[in-house]
Steps between C-alpha positions, in 0.01 A plus 500: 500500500664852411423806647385622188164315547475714851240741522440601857767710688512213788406133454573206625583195276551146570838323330490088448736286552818384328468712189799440314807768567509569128150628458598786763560816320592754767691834399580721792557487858299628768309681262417247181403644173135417455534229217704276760347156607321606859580169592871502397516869680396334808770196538747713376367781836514186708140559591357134345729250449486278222195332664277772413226687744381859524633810380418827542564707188521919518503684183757739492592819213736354216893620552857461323793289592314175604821264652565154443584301817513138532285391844310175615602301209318789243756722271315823435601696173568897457263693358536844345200623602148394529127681495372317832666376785372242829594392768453175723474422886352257715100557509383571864289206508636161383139341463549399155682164409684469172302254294408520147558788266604852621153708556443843665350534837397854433241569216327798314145563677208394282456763219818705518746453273854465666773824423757449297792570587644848328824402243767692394491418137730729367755205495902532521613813274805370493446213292263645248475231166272322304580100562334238292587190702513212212422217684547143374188252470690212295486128544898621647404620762158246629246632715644464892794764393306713304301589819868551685588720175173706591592537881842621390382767252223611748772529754736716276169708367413587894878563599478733161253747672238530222315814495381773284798690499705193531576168290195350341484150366340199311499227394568263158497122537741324227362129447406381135313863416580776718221655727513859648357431860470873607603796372669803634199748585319223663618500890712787650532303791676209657204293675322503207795427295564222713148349492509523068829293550365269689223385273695500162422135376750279379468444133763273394693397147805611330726749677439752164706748715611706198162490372336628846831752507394638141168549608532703765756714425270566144182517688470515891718892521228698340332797631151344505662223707625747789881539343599863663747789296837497594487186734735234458340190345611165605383118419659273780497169346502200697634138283480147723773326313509604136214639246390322195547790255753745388534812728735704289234660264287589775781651720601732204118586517505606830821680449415733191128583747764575793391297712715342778486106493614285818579154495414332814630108406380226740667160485746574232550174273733274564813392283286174430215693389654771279472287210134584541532833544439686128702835596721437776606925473107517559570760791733685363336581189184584656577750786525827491901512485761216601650654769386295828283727579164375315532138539433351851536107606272378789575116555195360560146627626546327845616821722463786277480760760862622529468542112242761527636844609823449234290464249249825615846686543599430159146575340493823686854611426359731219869651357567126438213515200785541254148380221271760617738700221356436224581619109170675493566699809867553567645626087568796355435520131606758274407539113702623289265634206638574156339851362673511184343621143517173396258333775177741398233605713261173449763284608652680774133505639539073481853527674301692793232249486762223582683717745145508671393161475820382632502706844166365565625207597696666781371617836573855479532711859715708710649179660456269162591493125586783354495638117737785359465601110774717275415560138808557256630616206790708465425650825387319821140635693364302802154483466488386904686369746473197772427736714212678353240291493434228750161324395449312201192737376716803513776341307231340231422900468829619475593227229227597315576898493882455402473669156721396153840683511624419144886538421788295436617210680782482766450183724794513636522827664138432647601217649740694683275746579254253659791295682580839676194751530172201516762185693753696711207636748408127592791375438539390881131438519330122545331475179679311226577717248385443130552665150323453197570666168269552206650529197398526125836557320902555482641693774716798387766447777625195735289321671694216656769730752192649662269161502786380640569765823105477537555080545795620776292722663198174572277616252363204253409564159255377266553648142216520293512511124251590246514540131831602384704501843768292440561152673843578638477792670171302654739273641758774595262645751353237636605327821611141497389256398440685217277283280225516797516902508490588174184560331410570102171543349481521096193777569372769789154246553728218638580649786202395661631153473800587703342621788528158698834429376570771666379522815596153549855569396481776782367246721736212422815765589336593801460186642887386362605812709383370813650141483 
């Protein structure tokens, strides 16, 4: 019985007999956090032993800094802090004998509904994240230790703090189709967290974790699902033994939507089983970076406790979310437009069009992406900044207003012009800096020194050719490799077509960046 299920301020219950040690969850000392076993609170007081009898139970405000003491056989666990608090003593009379199942003494009168106990739900501040817990349901993992895999993750969601200005989670089950148990938005706080735990159904099959892991880092983040701005996203995966599929597609997924994926591995397979095993890098390739620091081994379910608050430490250790950087948050793109006579107004209009289609793919903000534009010809005008415009509507606008220059064409002094007056500002900044140059024709001056010097300075280029630029100095001012940044369309219409390329190019260095 947990204090949760408490409703009056003082109430006598009645403990049985010989529960089993393990099923006493006490956190605290003196003062237990309310979701502790009553029970287990009271052996480990040294008010009952383990042969049961009455308790007296006083509820008490919730509080910080809940200690962990071994005493009478029962280890308590810390606690960050909790919402409600109780505390237990010997009841003044000792009339009641400790048969049966635990049952209150005191009760509601007729007709009134019991108060409920006030919560603080705001939830721990410091650990604000949005956790899918991906939970496996295989054949793996059988029935008696998917229920222990439930106690553990309710344990690690309650030590979490959940709250509405703290972490919020759900949950995915990973069997032979993946199921999305709850979402996000639908409990703010741990009791009722912990009750939608506890009656997740075991579903059984394959261990499709890559599947499930696809599927939730596609699906379960959105804003109608509860996903907040500017929270870290993270999908803690949990794999008994090995999964049936292939996890490196889905953790590339999860990667390019910047979210943060855990491995939490339980019963790693052994040397005679590998041969089984159809990826044995599966963890590796699936978490969030190989560093140690998103993989996580638990030996077996028995005794899971002592696993708990490393694992909350790790998922609340927010400047550790080296994925919540994303390509589409955390670049800097500059164009480079070509406004020479030879483009035309018509087409220079379609070069803006792809300029615009492209940076809608990017989150655009103060703290996000960011798009500069210069237009050239002989001379060198910046049309705007990073700086200038820090949502994607006002940049669309801006993109759309730049107006058609018309001139010669010297590519290689605006590249040093952007390099210096667009780059060197952010130089130092976090954003990955990009370049990419739309051209339609022979430069009238070098354009390799300066590509070069902007390569040295950690600027990547992407050369874009159309019509009658010529192939070579494509390849001169592009970064390497230089077959997957350089760009040539035979008309103005097909750059539509390279929009994609594009952005995934930008995508695919960002990512390489961060290995």
């Amino acid at each position: 019985m947990p204090g949760l299920d408490l409703r009056k301020n003082n109430i006598d219950v009645l403990c049985p007999s010989d529960c089993p040690i393990w099923q006493f969850q006490v956190y605290g000392n003196v003062a237990y956090a309310s979701l502790s076993s009553v029970c287990g609170a009271a052996v480990h007081r040294g008010v009952i032993t383990s042969k049961g009898g009455p308790v007296r139970v006083q509820i008490l405000p919730g509080q910080e800094n809940y200690l962990a003491i071994y005493a009478n056989g029962i280890q308590s666990q810390a606690l960050a802090r909790w919402s409600s608090s109780f505390s237990v003593s010997r009841p003044m009379s000792a009339a009641l004998e400790a048969v049966g199942r635990p049952i209150s003494t005191a009760r509601p009168p007729t007709g009134k509904r019991p108060k409920k106990t006030v919560e603080k739900k705001s939830g721990n501040k410091d650990c604000k994240a949005d956790i899918a817990f991906l939970i496996d349901g295989s054949y793996n993992i059988g029935q008696r230790r998917f229920n222990l895999q439930k106690n553990f993750v309710g344990k690690v969601a309650v030590m979490l703090g959940i709250g509405s200005e703290g972490p919020h989670v759900g949950v995915v089950q990973a069997s032979e189709h993946p199921k999305t148990e709850f979402y996000l938005k639908n409990f703010t706080a741990s009791k009722d967290v912990l009750f939608a735990i506890k009656e997740i159904g075991f579903k059984g099959g394959n261990s499709n974790t890559g599947k499930a892991l696809k599927h939730t880092a596609q699906r379960f983040f959105t804003a109608e699902n509860g996903v907040r701005k500017g929270i870290p996203k993270v999908i803690v995966v949990f794999i008994d033994g090995w999964p049936s599929d292939n996890l490196e597609e889905a953790g590339i997924v999860a990667r390019e939507f910047g979210i943060n994926v855990f491995i939490v591995s339980i019963a790693k397979p052994t040397p005679e089983e590998l041969g089984m095993v159809q990826d044995i890098g599966f963890v590796e390739k699936a978490v969030c970076q190989n560093n140690g620091f998103f993989s996580y081994n638990i030996p077996t379910w028995f005794g899971t406790t002592k696993y708990v608050k490393p694992l909350v430490q790790k998922l609340c250790a927010h400047e550790q979310m080296l994925c919540s950087k994303t390509c589409y948050n955390s670049v800097n793109i500059a164009f480079l437009i070509d406004g020479s006579s030879s483009v035309g107004d018509s087409n220079f209009r379609l070069m803006l069009e792809f300029i615009s289609n492209v940076a809608k793919s990017f989150e655009i903000t103060d703290i996000g992406a960011k798009i500069a534009a210069v237009q050239f010809t002989y001379d060198q005008r910046t049309e705007f900044s990073f700086t200038d415009y820090v949502t994607k509507e006002r940049v669309l606008s801006a993109v759309r207003g730049i107006r058609y220059m018309s001139g010669g064409t010297a590519t290689g002094e605006a590249i040093t012009y952007t390099t210096r007056n667009v780059f060197g500002p952010v130089r130092d900044g976090a954003n990955k800096n990009f370049l990419v140059i739309l051209t339609d024709g022979q430069s009238y001056d070098d354009v390799r020194g300066p590509a070069v010097s902007a390569h040295k300075a950690g600027i990547t280029t992407f050369s874009i050719g159309i019509a009658w630029a010529p192939l070579e100095d494509l390849k001169d001012m592009a970064s390497e490799p230089r077959e997957t940044h350089t760009f040539f369309t035979r008309e103005f219409m097909g750059l539509e077509q390279l929009v994609p390329d594009v952005v995934r190019g930008i995508c695919r260095d960002f990512l390489d960046s961060k290995q």
